[in-house]
Backbone as CSV, one residue per row, in Angstrom:
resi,resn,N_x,N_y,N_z,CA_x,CA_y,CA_z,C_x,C_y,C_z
1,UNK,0.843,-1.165,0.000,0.000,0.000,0.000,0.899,1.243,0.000
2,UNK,0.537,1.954,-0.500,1.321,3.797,-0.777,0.450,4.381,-0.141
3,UNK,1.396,5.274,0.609,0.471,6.533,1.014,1.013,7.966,1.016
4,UNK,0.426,8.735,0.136,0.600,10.349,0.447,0.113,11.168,1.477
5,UNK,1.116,11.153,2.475,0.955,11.469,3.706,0.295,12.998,3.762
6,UNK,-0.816,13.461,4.370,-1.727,13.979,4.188,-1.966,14.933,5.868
7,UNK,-2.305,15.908,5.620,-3.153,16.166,6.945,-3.723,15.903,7.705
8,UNK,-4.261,14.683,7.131,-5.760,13.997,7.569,-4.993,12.867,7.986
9,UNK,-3.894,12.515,7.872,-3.209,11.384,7.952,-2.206,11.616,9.753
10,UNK,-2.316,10.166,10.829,-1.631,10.360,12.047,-0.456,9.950,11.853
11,UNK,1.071,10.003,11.639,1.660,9.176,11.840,2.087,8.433,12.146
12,UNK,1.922,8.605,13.947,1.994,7.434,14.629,0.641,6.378,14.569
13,UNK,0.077,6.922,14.721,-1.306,5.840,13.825,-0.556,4.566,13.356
14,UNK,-0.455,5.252,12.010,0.343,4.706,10.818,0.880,3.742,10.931
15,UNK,1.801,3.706,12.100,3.525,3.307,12.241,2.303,2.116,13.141
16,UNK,1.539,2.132,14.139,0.673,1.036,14.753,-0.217,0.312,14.436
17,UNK,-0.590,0.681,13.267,-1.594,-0.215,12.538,-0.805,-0.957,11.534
18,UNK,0.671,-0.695,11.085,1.174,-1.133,9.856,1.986,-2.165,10.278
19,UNK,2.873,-3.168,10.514,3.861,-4.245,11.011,4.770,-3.483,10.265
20,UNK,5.075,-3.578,8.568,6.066,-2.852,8.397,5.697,-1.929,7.296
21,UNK,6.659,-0.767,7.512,6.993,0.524,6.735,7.904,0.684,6.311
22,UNK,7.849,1.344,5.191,8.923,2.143,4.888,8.189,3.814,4.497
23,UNK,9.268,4.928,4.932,8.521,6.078,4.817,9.745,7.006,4.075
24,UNK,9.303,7.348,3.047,10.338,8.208,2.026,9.683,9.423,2.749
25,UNK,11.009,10.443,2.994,10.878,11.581,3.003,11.435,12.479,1.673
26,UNK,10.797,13.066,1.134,11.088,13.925,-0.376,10.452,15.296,-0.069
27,UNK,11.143,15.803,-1.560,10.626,17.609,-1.996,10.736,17.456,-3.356
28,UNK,9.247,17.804,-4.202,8.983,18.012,-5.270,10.166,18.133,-5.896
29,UNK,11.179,19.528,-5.464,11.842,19.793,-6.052,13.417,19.172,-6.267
30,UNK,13.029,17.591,-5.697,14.528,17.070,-5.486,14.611,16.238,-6.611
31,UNK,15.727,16.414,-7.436,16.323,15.754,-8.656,16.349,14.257,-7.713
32,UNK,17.209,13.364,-6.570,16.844,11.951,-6.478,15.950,11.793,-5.820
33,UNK,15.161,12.554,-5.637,13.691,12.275,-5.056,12.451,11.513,-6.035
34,UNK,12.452,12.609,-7.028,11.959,12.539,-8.431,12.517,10.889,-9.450
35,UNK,13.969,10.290,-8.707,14.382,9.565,-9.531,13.951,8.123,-8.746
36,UNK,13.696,8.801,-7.445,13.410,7.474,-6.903,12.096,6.972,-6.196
37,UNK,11.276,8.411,-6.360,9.545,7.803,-6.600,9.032,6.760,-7.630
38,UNK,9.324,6.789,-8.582,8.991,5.570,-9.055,9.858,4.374,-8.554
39,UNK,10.772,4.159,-7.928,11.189,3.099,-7.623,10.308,2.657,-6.120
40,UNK,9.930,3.574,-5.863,8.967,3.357,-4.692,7.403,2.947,-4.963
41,UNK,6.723,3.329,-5.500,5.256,2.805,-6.831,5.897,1.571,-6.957
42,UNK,7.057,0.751,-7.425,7.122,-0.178,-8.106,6.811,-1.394,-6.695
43,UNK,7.711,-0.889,-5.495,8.169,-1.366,-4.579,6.984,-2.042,-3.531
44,UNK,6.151,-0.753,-3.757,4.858,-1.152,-3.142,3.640,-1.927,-3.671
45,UNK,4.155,-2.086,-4.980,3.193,-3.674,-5.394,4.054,-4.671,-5.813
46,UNK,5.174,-4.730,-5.510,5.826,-6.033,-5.377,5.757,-6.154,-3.744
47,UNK,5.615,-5.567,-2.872,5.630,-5.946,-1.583,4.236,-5.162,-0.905
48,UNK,3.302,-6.362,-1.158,2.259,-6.201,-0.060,2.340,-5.788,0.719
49,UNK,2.815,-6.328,1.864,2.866,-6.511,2.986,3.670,-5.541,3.711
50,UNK,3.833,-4.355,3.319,5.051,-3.395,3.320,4.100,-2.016,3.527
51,UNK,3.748,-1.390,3.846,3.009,0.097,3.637,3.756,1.132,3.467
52,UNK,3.893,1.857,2.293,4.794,3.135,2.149,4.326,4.231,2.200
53,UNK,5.111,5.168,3.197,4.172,6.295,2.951,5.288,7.650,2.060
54,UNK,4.944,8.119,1.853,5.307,9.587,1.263,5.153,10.754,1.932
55,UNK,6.537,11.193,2.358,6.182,12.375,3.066,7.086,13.445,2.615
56,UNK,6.284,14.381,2.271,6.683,15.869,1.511,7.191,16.472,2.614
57,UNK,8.408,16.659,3.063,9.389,17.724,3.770,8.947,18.564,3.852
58,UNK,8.360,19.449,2.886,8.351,20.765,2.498,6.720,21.282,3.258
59,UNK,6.034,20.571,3.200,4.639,20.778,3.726,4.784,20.107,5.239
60,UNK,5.764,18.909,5.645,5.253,18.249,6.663,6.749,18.039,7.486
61,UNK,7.245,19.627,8.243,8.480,19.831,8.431,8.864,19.518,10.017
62,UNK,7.516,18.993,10.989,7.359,18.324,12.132,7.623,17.237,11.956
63,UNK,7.095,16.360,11.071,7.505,15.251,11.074,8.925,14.602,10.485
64,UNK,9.543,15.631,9.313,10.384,15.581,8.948,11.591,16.039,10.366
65,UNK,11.243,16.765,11.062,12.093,16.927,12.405,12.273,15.936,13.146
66,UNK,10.934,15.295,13.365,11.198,14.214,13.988,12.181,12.872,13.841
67,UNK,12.492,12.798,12.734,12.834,11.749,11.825,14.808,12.326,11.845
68,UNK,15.064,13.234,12.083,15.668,14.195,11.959,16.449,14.215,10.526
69,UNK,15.586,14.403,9.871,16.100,14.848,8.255,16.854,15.503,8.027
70,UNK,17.775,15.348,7.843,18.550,16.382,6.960,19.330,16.699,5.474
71,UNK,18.626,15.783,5.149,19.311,15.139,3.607,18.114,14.269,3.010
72,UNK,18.038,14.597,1.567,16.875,13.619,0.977,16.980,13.485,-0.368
73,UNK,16.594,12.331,-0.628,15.616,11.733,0.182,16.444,10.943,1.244
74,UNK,15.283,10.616,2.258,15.632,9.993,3.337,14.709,8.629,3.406
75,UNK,14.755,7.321,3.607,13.790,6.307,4.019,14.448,5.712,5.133
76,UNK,13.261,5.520,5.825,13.219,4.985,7.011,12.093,3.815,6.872
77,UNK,13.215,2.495,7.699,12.292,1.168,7.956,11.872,1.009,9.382
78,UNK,10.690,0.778,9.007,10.081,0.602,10.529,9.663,-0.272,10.544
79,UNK,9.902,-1.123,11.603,8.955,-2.624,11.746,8.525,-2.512,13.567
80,UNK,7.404,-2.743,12.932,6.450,-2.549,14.750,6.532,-1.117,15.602
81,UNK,6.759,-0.638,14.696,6.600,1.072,14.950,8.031,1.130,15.333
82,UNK,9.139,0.442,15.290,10.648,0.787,15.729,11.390,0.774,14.508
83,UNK,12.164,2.036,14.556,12.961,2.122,12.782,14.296,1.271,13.187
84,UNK,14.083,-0.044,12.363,15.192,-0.631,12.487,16.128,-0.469,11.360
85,UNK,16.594,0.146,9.925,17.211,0.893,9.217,16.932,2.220,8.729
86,UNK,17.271,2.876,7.935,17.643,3.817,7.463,18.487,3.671,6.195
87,UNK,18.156,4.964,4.780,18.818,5.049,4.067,18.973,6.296,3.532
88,UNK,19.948,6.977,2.673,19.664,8.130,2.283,20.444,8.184,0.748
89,UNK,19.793,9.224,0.106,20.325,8.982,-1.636,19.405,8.133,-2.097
90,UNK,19.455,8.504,-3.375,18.788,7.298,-4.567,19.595,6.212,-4.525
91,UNK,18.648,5.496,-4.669,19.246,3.913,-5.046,18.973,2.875,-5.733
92,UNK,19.427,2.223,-6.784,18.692,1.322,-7.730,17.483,0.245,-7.365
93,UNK,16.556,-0.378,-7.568,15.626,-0.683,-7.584,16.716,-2.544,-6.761
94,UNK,17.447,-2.739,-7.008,17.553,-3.826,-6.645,18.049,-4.350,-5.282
95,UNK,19.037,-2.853,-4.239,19.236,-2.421,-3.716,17.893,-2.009,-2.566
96,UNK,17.345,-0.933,-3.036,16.297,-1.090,-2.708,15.218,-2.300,-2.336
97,UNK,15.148,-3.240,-3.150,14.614,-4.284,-2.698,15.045,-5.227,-1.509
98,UNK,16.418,-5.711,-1.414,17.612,-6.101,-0.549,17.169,-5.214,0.738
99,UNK,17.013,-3.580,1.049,16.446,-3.098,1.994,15.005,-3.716,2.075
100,UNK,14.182,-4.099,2.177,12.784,-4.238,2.321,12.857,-5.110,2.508
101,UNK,13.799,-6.110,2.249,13.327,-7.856,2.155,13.799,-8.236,3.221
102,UNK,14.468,-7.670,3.663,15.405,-7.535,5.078,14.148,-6.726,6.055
103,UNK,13.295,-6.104,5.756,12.801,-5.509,6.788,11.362,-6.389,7.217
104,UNK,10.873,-7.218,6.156,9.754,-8.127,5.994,10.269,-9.442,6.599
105,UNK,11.461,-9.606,6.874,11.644,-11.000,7.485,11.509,-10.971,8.812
């Protein structure tokens, strides 16, 4: 499942209803942000069982604090509401996968 993290949207909610996450932090205006949203669409229907959310920095700069961003994109794995990795930079789709498959076991 994808999600464009929203107003209407809790995060910690999120992080308790989901087993595992992954949560891209991006800005419209980021050249590997842009390169690695679609690698994220792809990611989330090869892995069910995975909930991604999308979170725009730029609109959602509390939560991006929280996380303590400072570079992006940023993803963070969470399993059972505890971020057990982290990554930052674009990264090829296969790579990417190797993170997730590791976070679903």
């Amino acid at each position: 499942m994808l999600i464009h993290y929203s107003s209407n949207d809790n995060l910690e909610n999120l992080l308790k209803e989901n087993k595992n996450v992954v949560i891209d932090f991006y800005a419209d205006w980021c050249g590997p942000c842009k390169m690695l949203s679609p690698l994220i669409e792809d990611a989330s229907k090869d892995f069910a069982d995975v909930t991604f959310i999308k979170i725009n920095v730029d609109h959602f700069r509390n939560e991006a604090m929280q996380y303590r961003v400072n570079s992006i994109p940023s993803l963070f794995y969470v399993k059972n509401g505890i971020v057990v990795d982290s990554s930052l930079g674009f990264m090829p789709y296969n790579m990417l996968k190797e993170k997730i498959s590791k976070l679903v076991k």
